[in-house]
N, C-alpha and C positions, 0 to 999 in steps of 0.2 A: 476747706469747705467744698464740699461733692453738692452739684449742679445737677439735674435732668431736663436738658432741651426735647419737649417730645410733642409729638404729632400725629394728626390719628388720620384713615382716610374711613369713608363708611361706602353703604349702600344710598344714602338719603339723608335728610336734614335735622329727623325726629327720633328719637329711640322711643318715644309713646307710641307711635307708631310700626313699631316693629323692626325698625331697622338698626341694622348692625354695624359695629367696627371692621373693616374686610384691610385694614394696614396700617400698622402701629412703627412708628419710627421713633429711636432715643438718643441724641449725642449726648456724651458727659463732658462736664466742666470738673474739673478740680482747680480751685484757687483761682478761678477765672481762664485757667486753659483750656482747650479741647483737646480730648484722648482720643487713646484709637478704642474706649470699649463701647462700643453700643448693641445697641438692640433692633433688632428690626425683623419683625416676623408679616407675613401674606397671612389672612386668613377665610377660612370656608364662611358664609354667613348665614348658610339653607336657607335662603330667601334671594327674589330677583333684586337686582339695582337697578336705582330710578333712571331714568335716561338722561335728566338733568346731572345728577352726580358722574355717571359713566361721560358727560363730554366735558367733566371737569378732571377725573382722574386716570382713566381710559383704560380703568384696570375692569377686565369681562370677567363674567361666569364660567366662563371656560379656563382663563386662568386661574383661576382659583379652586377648579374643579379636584385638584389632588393635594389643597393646602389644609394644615391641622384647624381646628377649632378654634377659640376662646377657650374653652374648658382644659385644652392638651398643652396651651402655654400661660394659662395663669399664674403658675406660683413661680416659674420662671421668672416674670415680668415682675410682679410683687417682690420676689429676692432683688431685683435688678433696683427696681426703685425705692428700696425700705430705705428709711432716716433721709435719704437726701431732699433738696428744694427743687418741686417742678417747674419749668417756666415755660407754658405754653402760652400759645397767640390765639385771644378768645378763650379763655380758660373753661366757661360754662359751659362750650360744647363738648369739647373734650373730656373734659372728666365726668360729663351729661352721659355721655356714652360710654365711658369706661367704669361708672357705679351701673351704669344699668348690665352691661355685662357681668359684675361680679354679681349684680340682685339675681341673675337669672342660670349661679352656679349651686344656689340655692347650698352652702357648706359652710354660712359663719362665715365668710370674708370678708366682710362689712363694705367700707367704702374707701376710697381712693386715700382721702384724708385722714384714714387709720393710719398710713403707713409713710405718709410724705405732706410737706407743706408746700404750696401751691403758687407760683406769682404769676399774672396776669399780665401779658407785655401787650396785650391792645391796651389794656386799661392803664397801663403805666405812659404807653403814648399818648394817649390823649392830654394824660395830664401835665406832660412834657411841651406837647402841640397841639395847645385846646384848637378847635375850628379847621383844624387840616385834617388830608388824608393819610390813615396811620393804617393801611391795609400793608399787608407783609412786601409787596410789591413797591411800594409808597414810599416806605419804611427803608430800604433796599437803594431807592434812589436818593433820601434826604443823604444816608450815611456811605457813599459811592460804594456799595457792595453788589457786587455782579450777581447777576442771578440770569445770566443769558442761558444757563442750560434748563431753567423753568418754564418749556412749553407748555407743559401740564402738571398737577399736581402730584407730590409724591410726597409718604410722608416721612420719610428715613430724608430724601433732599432738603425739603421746606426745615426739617428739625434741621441740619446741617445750615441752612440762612438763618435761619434764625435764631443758632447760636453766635454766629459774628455781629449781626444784625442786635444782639443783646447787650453783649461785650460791651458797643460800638455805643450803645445806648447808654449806658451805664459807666462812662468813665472811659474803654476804652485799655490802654495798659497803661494800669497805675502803680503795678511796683515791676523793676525788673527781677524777673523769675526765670532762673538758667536749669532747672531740674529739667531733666531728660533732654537735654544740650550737650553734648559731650559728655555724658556722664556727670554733670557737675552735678556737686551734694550742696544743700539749700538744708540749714539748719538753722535753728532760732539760737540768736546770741545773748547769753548772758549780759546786763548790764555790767560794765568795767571801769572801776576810778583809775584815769591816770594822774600819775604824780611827775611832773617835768623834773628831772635832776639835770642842775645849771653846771655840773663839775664832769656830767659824762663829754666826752669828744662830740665833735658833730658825727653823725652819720654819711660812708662816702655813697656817693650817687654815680650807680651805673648806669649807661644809658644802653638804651636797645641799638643793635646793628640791626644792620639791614634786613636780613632773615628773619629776625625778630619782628621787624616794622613788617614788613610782607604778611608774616601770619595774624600779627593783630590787625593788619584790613579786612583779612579773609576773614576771622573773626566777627569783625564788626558787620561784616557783610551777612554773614549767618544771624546774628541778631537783628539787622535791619528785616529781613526777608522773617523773621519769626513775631515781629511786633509791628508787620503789617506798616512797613517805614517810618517807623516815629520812634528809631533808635537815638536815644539823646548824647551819644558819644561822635555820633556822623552829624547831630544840629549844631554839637560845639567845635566840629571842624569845619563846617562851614560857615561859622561865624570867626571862627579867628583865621578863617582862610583872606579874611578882610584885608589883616594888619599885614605888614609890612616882615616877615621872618615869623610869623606866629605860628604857622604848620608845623615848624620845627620844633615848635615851645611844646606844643599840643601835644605830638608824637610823643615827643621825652614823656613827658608830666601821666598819659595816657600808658605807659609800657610798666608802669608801674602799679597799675591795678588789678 
């Protein structure tokens, strides 16, 4: 399942009134992780920005004085986002702004929703936490996710919150997933009948030495640190760190997966 976390900055609050997209920001999900591919382009808007908007994102006309159009990364963008599900914060502004850019490349491009399906995460918060406040900010602190480097608006950062901020919303890590972890390979398994034969021998059981126990901490430590501490092989060691000898049961039992 391929995800787009995306986020736009503008000149003003209206595309009826003339104003534009001046920075489009995209993290990707696959299977609910986040990649390294995204997207993020500055863009020209040939129009002034409102002063209101400039002390929300503090991007000037002077930076943007040598950056490409709408028009010079469109189909960029479009290839970037085809088939996958968008989830942006406030959805109507967003793709408010980005059908009215494609309306004004005047080529048959139609609209946003030609090319992608769209989820709404204010609208999904509310319905999560009717009567609270579900501003991205809000959001950030119900689900402890830092966002201390959000002085200002950006919208390649804000899509990077509000890809954990979604996760977080939404279950969180629900299966464990080791692709791009050490190289491990992640394949869908055929269902398999087993049949217990009662005349085979038992199976003998080797245990892990010390070396071996070493690297499966470091292990677990790299999965703790990638699932954002809610590794459940470090919940089950510090529950049977309880009993009396069970760290040693755990280790064993553990060396063999």
């Amino acid at each position: 399942m391929r995800q787009i976390v995306l986020d736009t900055e503008t000149t003003g609050l209206d595309p009826a009134q003339g104003h534009r997209i001046i920075e489009i920001g995209c993290v990707e999900l696959v299977n609910r992780r986040i990649t390294d591919n995204r997207f993020h382009q500055y863009l020209q808007p040939d129009r002034e920005i409102d002063e209101g908007a400039l002390e929300v994102h503090g991007i000037t006309q002077e930076f943007l004085a040598d950056k490409p159009r709408f028009a010079d990364i469109a189909q960029d963008f479009l290839t970037y986002v085809r088939d996958a599900e968008l989830i942006i914060h406030n959805a109507p502004f967003d793709v408010g702004f980005i059908n009215h850019e494609l309306g004004l490349l005047d080529a048959g491009m139609g609209v946003i929703d030609d090319y992608c399906s769209v989820i709404d995460t204010l609208r999904l918060a509310r319905e999560m936490h009717p009567g609270q406040r579900n501003s991205l900010d809000a959001l950030c602190k119900r689900y402890e996710i830092d966002n201390s480097q959000r002085t200002l608006h950006g919208a390649l950062l804000d899509a990077e919150i509000l890809a954990d901020v979604y996760v977080r919303m939404t279950g969180g890590q629900v299966t464990l997933l080791l692709d791009g972890v050490h190289g491990a390979d992640v394949r869908t398994r055929e269902t398999v009948e087993h049949v217990f034969d009662a005349s085979r021998a038992p199976l003998p059981v080797v245990y892990a030495d010390a070396d071996e126990l070493a690297a499966h901490s470091a292990w677990l430590d790299e999965l703790d640190q990638h699932s954002g501490g809610n590794c459940v092989w470090r919940t089950l060691e510090a529950a049977a760190g309880d009993a009396p000898g069970a760290n040693e049961v755990v280790d064993q039992d553990l060396s063999t997966k």
